[in-house]
C-alpha positions as a LaTeX table, in Angstrom:
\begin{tabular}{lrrr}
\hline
Residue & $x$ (\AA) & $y$ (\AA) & $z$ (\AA) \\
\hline
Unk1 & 0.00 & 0.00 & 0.00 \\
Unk2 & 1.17 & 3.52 & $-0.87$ \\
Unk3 & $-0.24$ & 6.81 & 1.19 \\
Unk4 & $-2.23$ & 9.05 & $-0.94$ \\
Unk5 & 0.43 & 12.20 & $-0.05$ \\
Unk6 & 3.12 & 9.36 & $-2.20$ \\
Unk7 & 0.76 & 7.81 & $-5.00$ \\
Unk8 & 1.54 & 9.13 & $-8.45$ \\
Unk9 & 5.10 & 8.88 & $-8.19$ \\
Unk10 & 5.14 & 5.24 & $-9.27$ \\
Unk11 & 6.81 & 3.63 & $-5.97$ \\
Unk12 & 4.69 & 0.50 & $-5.77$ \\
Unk13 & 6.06 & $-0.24$ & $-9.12$ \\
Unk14 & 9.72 & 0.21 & $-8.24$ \\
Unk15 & 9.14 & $-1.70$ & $-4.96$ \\
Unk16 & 7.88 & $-4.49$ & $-6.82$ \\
Unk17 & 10.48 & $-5.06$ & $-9.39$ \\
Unk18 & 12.96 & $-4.80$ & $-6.56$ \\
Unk19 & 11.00 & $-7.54$ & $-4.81$ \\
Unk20 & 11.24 & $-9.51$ & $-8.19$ \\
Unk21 & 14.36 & $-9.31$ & $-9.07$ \\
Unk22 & 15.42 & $-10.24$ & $-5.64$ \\
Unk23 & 13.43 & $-13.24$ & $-5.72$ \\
Unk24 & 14.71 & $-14.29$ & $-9.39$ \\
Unk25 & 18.43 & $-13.53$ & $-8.78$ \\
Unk26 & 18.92 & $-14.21$ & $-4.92$ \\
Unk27 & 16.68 & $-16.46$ & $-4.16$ \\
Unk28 & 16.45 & $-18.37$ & $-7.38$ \\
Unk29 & 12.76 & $-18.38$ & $-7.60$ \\
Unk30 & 12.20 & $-19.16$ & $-11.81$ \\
Unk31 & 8.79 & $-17.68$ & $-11.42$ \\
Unk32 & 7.24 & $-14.81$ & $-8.93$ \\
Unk33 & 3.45 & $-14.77$ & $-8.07$ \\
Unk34 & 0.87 & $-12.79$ & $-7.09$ \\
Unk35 & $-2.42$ & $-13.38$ & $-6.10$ \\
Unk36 & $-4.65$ & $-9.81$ & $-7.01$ \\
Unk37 & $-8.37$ & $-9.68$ & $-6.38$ \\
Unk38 & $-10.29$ & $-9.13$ & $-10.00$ \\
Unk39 & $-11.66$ & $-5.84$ & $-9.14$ \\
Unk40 & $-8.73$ & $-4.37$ & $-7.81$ \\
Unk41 & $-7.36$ & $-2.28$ & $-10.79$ \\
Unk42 & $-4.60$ & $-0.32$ & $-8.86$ \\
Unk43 & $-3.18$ & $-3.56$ & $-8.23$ \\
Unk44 & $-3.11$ & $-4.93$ & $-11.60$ \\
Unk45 & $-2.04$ & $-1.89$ & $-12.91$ \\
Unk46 & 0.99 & $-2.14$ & $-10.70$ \\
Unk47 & 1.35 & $-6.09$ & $-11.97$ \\
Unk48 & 1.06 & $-5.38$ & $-15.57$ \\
Unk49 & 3.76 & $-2.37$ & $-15.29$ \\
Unk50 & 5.94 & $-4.41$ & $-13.40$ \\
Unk51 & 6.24 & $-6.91$ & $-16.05$ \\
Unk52 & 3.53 & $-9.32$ & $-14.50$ \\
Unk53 & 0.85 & $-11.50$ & $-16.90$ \\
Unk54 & $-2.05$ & $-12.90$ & $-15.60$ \\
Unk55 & $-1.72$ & $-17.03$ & $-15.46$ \\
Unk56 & $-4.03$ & $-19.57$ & $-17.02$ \\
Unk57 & $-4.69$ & $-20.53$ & $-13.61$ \\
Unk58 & $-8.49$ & $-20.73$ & $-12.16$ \\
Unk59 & $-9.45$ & $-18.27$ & $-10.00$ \\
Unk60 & $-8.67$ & $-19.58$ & $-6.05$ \\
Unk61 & $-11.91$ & $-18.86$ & $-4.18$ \\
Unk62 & $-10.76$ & $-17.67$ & $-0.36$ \\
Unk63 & $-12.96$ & $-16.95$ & 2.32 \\
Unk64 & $-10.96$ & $-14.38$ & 4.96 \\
Unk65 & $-12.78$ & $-12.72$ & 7.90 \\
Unk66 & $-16.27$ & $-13.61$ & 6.60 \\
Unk67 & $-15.64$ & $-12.63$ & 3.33 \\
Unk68 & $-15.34$ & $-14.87$ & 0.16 \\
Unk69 & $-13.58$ & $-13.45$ & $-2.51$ \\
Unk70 & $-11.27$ & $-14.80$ & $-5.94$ \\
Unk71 & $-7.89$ & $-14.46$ & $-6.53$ \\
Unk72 & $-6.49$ & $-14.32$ & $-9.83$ \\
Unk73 & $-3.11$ & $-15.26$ & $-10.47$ \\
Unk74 & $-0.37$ & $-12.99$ & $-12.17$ \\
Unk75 & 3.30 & $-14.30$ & $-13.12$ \\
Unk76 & 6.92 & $-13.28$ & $-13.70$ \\
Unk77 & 9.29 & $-15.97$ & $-15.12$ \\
Unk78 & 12.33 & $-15.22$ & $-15.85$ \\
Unk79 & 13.36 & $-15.80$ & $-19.30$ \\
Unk80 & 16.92 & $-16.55$ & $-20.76$ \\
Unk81 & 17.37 & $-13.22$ & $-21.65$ \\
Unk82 & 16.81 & $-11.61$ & $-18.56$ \\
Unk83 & 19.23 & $-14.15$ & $-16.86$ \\
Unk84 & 21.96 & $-12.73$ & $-19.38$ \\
\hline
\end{tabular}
């Protein structure tokens, strides 16, 4: 989550292709995923811009605090290219 005074300036993106990369190069991780309710567009617009595709994966159906909800899938995989 970014405060409203801090939105605009394009931090959650940067935050999450630190997190990323981090997981791809130090931890080894081929693939980097995210579970993002449908409806929440800030969220996938920070996915999409940080390189993140939604999966071919069903929907998971949660239920959290009384309140059941799907989660859609996005991934990162990191490609030959990117590895260098």
């Amino acid at each position: 989550m970014v405060g409203a005074a801090h939105r605009g300036q394009r931090l959650a993106v940067r935050a999450l292709r630190m997190m990323t990369e981090f997981a791809h190069t130090t931890l080894a991780l081929p693939t980097v995923i995210l579970e993002i309710e449908p409806d929440n567009q800030p969220s996938i617009a920070v996915a999409r811009s940080a390189g993140f595709h939604r999966s071919s994966s069903a929907p998971e159906t949660v239920t959290d605090k009384g309140r059941t909800y799907d989660l859609h899938t996005w991934e990162h995989t990191l490609t030959a290219a990117d590895r260098g």
